[in-house]
N, CA, C, O and CB atoms as a CASP TS submission, in Angstrom:
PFRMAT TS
TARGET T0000
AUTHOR 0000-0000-0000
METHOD Language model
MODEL 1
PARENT N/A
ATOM      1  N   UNK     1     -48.412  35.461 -83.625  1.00  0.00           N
ATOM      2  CA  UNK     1     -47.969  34.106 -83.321  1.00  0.00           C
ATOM      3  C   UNK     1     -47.134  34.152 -82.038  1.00  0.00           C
ATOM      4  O   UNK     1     -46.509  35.177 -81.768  1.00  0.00           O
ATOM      5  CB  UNK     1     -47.147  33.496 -84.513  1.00  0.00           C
ATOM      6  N   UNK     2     -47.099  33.029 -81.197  1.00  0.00           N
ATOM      7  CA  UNK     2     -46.779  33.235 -79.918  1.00  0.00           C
ATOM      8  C   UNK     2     -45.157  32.343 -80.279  1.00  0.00           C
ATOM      9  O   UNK     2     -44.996  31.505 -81.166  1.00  0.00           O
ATOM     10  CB  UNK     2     -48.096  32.558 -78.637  1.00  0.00           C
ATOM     11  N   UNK     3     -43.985  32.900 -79.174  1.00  0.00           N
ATOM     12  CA  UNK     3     -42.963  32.761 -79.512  1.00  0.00           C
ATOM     13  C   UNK     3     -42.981  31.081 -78.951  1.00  0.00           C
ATOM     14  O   UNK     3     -42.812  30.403 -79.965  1.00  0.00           O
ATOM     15  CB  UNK     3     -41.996  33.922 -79.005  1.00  0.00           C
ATOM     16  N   UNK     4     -43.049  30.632 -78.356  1.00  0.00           N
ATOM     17  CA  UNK     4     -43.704  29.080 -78.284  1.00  0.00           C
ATOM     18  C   UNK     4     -43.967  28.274 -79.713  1.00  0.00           C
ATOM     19  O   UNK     4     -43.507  27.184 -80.052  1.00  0.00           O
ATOM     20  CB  UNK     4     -45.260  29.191 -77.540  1.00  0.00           C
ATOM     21  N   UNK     5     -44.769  29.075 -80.370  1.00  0.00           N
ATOM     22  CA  UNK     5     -45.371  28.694 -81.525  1.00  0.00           C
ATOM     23  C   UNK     5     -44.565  28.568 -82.744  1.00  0.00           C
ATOM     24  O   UNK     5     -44.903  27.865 -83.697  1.00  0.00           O
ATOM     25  CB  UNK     5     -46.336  29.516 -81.746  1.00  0.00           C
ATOM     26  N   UNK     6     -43.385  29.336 -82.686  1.00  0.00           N
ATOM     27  CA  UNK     6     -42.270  29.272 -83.642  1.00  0.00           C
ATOM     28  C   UNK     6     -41.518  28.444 -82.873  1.00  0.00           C
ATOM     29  O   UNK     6     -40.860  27.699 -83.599  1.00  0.00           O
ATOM     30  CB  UNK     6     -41.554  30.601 -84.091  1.00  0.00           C
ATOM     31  N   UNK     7     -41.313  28.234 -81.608  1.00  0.00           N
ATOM     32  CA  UNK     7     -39.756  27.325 -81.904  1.00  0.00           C
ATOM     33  C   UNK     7     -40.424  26.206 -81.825  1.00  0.00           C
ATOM     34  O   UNK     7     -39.946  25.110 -81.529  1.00  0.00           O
ATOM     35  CB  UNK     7     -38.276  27.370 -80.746  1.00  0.00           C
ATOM     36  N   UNK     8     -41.307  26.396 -82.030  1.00  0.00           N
ATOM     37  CA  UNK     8     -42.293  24.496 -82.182  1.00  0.00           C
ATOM     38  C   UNK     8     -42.341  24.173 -83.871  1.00  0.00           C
ATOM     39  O   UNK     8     -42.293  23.098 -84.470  1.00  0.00           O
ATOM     40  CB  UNK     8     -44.670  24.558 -81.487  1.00  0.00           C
ATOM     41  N   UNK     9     -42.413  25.064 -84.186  1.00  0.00           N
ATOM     42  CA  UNK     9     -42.357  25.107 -86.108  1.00  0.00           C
ATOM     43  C   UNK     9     -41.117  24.826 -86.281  1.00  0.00           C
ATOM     44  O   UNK     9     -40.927  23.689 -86.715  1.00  0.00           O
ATOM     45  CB  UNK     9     -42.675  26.666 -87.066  1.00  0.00           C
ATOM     46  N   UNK    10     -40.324  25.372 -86.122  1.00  0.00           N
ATOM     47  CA  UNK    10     -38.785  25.391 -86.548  1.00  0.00           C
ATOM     48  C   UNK    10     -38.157  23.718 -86.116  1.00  0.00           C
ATOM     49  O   UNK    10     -37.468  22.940 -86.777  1.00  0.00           O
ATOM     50  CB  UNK    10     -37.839  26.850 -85.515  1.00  0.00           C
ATOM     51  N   UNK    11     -38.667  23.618 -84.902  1.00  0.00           N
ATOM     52  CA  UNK    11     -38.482  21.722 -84.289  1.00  0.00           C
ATOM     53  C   UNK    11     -38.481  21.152 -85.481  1.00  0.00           C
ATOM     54  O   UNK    11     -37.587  20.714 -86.205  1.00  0.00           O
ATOM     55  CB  UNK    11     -39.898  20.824 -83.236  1.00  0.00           C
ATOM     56  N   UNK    12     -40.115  21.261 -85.601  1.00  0.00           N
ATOM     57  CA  UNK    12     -40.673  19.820 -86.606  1.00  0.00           C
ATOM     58  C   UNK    12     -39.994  19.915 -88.168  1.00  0.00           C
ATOM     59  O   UNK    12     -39.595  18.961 -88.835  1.00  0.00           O
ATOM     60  CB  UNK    12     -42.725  19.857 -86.872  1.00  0.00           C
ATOM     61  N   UNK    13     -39.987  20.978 -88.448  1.00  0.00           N
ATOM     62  CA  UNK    13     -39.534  21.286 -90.343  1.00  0.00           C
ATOM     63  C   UNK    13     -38.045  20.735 -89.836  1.00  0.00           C
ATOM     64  O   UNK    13     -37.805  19.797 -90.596  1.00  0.00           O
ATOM     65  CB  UNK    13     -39.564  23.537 -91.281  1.00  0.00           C
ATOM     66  N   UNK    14     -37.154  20.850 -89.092  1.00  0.00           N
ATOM     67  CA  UNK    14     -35.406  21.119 -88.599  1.00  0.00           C
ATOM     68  C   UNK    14     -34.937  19.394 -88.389  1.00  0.00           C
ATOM     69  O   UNK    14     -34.106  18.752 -89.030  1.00  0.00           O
ATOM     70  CB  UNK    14     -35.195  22.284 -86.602  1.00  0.00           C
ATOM     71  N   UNK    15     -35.779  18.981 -87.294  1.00  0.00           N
ATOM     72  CA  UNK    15     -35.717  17.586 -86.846  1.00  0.00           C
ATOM     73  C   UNK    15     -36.753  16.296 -86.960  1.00  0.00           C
ATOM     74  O   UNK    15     -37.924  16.600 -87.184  1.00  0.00           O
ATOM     75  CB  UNK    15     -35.551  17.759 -85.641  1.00  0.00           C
ATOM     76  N   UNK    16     -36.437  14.863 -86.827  1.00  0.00           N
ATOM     77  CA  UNK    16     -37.312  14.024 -87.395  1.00  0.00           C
ATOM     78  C   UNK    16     -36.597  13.254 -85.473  1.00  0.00           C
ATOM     79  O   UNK    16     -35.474  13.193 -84.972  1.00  0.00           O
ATOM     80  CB  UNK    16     -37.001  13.220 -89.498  1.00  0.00           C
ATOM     81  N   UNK    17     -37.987  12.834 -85.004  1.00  0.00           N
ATOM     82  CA  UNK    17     -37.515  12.490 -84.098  1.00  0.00           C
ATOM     83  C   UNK    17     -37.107  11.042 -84.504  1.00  0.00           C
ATOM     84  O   UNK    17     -37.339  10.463 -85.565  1.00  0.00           O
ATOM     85  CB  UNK    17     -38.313  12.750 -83.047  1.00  0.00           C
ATOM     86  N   UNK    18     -36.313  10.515 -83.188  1.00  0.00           N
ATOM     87  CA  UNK    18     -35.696   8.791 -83.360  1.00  0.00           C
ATOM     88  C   UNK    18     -37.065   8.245 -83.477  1.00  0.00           C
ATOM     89  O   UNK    18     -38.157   8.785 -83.298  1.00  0.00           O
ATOM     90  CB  UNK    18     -34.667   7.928 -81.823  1.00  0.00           C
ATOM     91  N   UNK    19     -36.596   6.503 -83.974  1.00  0.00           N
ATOM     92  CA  UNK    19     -37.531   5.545 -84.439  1.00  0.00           C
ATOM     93  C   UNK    19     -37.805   5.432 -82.594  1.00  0.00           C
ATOM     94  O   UNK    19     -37.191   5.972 -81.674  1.00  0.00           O
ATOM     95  CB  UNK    19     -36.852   3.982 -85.609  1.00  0.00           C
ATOM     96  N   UNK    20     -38.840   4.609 -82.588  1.00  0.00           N
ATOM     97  CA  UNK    20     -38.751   3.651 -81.213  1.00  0.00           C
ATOM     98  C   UNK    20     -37.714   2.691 -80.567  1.00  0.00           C
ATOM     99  O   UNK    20     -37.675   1.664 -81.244  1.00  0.00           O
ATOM    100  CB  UNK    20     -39.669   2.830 -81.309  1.00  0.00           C
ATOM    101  N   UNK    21     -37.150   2.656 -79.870  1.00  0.00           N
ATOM    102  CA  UNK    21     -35.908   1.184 -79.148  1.00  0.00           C
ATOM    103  C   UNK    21     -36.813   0.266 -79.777  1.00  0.00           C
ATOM    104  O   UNK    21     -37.935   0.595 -80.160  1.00  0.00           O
ATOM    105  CB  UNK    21     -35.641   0.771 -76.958  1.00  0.00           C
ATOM    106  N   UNK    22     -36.162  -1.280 -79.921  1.00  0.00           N
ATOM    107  CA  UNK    22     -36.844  -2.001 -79.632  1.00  0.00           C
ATOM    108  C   UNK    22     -36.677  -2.548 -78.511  1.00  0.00           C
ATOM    109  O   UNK    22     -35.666  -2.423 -77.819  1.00  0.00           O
ATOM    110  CB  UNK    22     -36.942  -2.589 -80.361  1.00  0.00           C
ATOM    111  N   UNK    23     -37.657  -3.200 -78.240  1.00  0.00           N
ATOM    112  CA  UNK    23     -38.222  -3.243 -76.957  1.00  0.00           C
ATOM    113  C   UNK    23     -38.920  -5.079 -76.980  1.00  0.00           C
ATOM    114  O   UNK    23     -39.806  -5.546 -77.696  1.00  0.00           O
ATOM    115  CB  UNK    23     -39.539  -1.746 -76.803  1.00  0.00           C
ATOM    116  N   UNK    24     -37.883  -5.912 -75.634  1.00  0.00           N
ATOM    117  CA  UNK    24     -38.923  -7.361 -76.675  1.00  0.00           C
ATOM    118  C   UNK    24     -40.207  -7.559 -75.204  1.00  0.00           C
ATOM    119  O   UNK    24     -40.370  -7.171 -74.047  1.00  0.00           O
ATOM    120  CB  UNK    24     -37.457  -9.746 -77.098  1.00  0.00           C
ATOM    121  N   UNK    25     -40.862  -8.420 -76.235  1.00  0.00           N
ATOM    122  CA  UNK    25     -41.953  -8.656 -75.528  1.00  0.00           C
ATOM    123  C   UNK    25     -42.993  -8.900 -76.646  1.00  0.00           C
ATOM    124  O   UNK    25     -43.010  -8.313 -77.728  1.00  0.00           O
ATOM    125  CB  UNK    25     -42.265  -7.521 -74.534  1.00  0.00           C
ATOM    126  N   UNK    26     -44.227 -10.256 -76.049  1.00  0.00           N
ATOM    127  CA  UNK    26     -45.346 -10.576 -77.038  1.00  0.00           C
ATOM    128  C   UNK    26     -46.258  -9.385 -77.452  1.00  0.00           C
ATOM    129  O   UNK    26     -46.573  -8.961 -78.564  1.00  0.00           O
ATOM    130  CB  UNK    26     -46.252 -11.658 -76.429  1.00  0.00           C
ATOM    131  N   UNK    27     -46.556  -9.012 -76.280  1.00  0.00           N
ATOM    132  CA  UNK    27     -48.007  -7.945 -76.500  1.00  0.00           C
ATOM    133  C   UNK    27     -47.445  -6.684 -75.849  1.00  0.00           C
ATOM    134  O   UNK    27     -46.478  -6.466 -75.119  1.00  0.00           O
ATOM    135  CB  UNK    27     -49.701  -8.499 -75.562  1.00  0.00           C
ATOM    136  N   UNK    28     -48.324  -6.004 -76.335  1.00  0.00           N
ATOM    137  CA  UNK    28     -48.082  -4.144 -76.039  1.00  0.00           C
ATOM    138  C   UNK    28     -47.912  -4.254 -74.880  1.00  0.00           C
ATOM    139  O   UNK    28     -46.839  -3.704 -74.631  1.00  0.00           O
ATOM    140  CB  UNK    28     -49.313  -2.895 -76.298  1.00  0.00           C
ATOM    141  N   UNK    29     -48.531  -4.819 -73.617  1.00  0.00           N
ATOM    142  CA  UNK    29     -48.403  -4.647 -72.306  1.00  0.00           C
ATOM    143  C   UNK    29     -47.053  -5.381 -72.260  1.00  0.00           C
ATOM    144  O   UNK    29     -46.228  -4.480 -72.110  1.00  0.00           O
ATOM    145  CB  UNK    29     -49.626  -5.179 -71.395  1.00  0.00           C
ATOM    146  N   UNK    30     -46.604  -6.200 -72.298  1.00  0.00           N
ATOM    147  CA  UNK    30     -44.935  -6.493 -72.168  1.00  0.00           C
ATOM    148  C   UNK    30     -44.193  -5.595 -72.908  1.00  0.00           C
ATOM    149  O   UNK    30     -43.322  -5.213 -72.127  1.00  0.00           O
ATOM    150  CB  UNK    30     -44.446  -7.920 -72.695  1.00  0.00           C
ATOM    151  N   UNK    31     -44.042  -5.044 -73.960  1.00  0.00           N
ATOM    152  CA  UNK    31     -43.383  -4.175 -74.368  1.00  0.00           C
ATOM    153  C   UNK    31     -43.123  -2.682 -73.548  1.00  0.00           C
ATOM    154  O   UNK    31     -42.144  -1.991 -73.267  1.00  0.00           O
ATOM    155  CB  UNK    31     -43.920  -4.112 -75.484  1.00  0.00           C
ATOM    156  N   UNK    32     -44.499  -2.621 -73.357  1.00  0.00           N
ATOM    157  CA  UNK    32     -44.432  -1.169 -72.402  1.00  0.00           C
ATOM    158  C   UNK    32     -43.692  -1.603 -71.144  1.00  0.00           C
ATOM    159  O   UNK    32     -42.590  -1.067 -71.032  1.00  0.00           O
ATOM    160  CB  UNK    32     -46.100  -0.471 -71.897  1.00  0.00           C
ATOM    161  N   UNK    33     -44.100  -2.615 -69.975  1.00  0.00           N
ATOM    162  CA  UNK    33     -43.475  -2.838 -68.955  1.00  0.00           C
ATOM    163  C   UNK    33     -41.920  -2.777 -69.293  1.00  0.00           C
ATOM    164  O   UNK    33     -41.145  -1.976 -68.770  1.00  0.00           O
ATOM    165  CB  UNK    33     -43.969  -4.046 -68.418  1.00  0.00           C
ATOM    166  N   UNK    34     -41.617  -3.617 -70.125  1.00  0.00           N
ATOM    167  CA  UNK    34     -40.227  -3.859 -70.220  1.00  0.00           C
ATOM    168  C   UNK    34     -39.697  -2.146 -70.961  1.00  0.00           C
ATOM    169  O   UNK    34     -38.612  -1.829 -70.474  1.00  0.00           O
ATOM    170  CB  UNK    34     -39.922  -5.494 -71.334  1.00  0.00           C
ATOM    171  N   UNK    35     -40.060  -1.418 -71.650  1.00  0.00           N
ATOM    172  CA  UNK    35     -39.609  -0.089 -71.914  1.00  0.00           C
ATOM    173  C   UNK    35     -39.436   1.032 -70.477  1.00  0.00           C
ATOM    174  O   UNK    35     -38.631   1.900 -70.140  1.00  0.00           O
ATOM    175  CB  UNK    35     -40.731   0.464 -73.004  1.00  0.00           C
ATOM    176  N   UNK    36     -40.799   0.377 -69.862  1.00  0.00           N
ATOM    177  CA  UNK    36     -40.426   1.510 -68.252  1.00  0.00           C
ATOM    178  C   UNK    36     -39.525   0.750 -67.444  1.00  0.00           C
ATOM    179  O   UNK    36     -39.072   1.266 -66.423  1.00  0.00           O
ATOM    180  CB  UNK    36     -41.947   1.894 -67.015  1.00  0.00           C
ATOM    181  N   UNK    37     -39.230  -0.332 -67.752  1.00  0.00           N
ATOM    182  CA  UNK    37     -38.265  -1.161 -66.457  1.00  0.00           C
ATOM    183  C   UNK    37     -37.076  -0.763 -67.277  1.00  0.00           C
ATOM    184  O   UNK    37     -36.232  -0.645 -66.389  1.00  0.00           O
ATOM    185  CB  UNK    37     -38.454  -3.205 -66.077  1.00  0.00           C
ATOM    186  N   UNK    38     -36.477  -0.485 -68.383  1.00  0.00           N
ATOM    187  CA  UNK    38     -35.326  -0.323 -68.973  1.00  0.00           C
ATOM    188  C   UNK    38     -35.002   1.050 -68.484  1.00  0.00           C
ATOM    189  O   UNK    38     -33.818   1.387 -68.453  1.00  0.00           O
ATOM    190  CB  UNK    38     -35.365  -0.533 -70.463  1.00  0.00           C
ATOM    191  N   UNK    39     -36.020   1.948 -68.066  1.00  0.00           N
ATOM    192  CA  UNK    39     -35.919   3.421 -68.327  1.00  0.00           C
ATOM    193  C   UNK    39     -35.532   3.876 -66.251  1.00  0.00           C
ATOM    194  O   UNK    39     -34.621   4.547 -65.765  1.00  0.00           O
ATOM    195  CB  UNK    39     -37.922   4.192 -69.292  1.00  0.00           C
ATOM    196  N   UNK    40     -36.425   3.310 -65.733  1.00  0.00           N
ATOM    197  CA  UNK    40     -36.491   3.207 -64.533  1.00  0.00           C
ATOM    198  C   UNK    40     -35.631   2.783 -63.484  1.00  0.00           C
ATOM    199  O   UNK    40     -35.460   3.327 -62.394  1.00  0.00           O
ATOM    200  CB  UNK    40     -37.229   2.737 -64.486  1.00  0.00           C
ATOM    201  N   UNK    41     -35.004   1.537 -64.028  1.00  0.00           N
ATOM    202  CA  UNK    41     -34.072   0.770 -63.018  1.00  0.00           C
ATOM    203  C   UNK    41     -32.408   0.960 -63.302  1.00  0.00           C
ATOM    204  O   UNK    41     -31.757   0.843 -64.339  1.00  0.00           O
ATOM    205  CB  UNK    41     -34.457  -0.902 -63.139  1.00  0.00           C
ATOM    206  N   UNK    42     -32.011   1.309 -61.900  1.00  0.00           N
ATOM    207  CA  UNK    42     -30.959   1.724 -61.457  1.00  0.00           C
ATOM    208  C   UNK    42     -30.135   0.886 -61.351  1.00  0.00           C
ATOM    209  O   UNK    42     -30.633   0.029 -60.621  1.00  0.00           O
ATOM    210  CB  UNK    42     -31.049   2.266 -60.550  1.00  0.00           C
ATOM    211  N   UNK    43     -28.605   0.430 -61.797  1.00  0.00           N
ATOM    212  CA  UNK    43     -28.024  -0.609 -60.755  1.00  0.00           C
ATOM    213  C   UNK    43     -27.351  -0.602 -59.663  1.00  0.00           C
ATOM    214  O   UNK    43     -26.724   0.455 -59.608  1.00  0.00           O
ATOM    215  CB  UNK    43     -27.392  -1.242 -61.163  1.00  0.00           C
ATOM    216  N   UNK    44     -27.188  -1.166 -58.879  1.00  0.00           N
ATOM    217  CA  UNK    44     -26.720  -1.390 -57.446  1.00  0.00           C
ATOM    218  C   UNK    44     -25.510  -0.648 -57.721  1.00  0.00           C
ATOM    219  O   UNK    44     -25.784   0.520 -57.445  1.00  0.00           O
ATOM    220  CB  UNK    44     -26.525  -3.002 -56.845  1.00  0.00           C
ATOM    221  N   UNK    45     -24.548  -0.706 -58.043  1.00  0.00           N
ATOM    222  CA  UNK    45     -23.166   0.132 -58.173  1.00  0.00           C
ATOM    223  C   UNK    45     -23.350   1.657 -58.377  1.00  0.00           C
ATOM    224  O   UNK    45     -22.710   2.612 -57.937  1.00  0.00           O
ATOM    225  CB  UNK    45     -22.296  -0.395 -59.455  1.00  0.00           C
ATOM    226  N   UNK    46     -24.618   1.564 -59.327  1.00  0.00           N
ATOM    227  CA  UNK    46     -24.508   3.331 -59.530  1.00  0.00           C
ATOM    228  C   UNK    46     -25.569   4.010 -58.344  1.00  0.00           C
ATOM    229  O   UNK    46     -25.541   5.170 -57.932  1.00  0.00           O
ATOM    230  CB  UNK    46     -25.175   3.918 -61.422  1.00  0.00           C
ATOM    231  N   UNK    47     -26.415   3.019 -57.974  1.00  0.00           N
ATOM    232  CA  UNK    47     -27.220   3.794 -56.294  1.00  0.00           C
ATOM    233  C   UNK    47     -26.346   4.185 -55.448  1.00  0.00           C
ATOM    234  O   UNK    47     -26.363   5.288 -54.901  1.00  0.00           O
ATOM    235  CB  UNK    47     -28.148   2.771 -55.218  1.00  0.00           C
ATOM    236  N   UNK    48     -25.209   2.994 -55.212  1.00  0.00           N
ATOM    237  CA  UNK    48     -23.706   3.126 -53.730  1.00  0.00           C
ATOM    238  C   UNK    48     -22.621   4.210 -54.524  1.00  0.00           C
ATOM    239  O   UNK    48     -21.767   4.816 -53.878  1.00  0.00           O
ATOM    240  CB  UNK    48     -22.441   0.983 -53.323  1.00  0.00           C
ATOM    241  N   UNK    49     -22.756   4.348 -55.821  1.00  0.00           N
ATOM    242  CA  UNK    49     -22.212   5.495 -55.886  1.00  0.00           C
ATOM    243  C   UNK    49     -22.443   6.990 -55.569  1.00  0.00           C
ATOM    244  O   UNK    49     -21.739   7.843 -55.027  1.00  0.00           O
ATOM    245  CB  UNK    49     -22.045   5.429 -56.723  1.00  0.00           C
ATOM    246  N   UNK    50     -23.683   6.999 -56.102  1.00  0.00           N
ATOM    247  CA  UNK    50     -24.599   8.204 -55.873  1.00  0.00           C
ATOM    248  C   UNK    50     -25.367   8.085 -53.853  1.00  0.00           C
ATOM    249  O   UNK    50     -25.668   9.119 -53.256  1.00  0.00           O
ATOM    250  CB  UNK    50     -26.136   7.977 -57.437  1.00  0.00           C
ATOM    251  N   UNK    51     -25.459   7.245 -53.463  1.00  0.00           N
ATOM    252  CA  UNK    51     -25.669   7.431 -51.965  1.00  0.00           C
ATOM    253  C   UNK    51     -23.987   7.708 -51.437  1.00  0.00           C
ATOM    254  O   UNK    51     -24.071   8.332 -50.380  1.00  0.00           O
ATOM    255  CB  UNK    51     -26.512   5.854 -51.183  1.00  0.00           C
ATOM    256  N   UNK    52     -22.435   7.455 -51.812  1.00  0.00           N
ATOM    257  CA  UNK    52     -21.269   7.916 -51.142  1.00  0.00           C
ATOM    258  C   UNK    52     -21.420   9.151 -51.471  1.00  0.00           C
ATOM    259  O   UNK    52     -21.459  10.002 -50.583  1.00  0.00           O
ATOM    260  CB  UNK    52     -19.953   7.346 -51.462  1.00  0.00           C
ATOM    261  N   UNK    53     -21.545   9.523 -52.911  1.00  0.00           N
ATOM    262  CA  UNK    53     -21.621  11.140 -53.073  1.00  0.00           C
ATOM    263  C   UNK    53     -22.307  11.625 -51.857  1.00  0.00           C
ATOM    264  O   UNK    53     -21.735  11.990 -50.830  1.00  0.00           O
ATOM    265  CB  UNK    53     -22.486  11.677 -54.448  1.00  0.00           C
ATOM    266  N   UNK    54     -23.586  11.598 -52.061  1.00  0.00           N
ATOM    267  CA  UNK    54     -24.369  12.879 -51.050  1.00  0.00           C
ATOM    268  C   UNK    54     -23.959  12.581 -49.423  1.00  0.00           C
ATOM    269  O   UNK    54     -24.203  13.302 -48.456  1.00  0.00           O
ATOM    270  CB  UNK    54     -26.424  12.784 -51.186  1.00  0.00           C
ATOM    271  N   UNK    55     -23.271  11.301 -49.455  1.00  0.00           N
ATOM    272  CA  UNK    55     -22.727  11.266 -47.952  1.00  0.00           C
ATOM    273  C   UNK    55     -21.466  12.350 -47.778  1.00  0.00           C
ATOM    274  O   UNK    55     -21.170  13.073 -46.826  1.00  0.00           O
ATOM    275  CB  UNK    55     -22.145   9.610 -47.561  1.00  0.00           C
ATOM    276  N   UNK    56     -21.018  12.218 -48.722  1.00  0.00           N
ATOM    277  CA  UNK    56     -19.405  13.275 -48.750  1.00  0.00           C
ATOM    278  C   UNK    56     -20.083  14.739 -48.858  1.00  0.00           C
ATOM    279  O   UNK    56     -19.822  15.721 -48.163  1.00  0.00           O
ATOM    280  CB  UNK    56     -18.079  12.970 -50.501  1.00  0.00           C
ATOM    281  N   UNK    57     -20.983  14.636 -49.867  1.00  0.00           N
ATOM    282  CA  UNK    57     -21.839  15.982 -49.935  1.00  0.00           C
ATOM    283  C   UNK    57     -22.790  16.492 -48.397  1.00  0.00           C
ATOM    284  O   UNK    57     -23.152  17.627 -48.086  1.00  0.00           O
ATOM    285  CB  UNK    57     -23.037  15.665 -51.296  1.00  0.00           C
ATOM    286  N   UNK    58     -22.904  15.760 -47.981  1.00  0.00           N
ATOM    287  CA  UNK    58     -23.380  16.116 -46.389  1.00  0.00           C
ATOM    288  C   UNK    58     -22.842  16.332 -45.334  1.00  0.00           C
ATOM    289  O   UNK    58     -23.205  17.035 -44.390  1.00  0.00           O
ATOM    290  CB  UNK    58     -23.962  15.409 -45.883  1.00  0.00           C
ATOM    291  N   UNK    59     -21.609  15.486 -45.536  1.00  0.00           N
ATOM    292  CA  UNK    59     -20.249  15.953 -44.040  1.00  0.00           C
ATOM    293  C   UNK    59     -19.642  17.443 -44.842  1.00  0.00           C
ATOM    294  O   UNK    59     -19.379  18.528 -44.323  1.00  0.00           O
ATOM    295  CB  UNK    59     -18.287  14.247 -43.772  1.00  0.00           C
ATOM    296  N   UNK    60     -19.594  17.238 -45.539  1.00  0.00           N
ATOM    297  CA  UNK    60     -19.058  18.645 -45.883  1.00  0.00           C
ATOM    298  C   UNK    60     -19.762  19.732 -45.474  1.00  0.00           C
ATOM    299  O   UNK    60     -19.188  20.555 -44.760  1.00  0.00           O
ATOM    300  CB  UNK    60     -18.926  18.843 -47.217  1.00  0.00           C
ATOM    301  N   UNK    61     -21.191  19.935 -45.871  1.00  0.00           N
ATOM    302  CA  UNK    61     -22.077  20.719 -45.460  1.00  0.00           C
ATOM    303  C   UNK    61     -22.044  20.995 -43.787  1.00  0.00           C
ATOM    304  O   UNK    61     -21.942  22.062 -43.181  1.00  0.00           O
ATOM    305  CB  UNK    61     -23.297  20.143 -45.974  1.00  0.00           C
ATOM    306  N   UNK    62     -22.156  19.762 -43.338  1.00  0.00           N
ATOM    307  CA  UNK    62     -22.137  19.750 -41.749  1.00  0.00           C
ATOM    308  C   UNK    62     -20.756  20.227 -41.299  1.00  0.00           C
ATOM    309  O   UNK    62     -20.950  20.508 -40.116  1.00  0.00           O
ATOM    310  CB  UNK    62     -22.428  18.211 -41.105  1.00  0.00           C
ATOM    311  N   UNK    63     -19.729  20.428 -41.515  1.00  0.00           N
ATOM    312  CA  UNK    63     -17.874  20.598 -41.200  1.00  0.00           C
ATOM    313  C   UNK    63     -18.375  22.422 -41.150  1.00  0.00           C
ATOM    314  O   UNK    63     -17.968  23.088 -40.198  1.00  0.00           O
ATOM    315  CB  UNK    63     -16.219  19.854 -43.070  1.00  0.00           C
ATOM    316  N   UNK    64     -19.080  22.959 -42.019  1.00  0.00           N
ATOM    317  CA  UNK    64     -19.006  24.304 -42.583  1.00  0.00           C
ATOM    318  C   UNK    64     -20.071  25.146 -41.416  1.00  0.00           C
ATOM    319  O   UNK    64     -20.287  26.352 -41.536  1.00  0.00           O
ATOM    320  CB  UNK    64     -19.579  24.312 -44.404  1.00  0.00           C
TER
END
C-alpha cells in the first residue's frame, strides 16, 4: 500500500468533511456564480493594504 494511500484512509474514517455554505440563488448556475464571487472577491481596503505592503516590501529590497 502506498503511503498516500494510508493517510487518505486515516482522513476519511478520522474526519467528516463540512456541509456546503449556503449559498443564495434560484438555480445551480446562480448558486455557483455567487459561491465563486464570495470566494474570489477582494475588498478595496484589503487590495491598498496588501499593494502598501509589497510597496514597503520593495523599497526595502531596493535600500539593500
Amino acid at each position: 500500500m502506498h503511503c498516500w494511500a494510508i493517510a487518505l484512509a486515516g482522513y476519511n474514517r478520522r474526519m467528516r468533511p463540512l456541509p456546503a455554505p449556503n449559498v443564495p440563488g434560484k438555480t445551480e448556475y446562480e448558486r455557483f456564480e455567487n459561491a465563486l464571487r464570495k470566494v474570489l472577491t477582494v475588498s478595496k481596503e484589503e487590495l491598498l493594504k496588501r499593494e502598501a505592503q509589497e510597496k514597503r516590501g520593495h523599497k526595502r529590497r531596493k535600500k539593500s
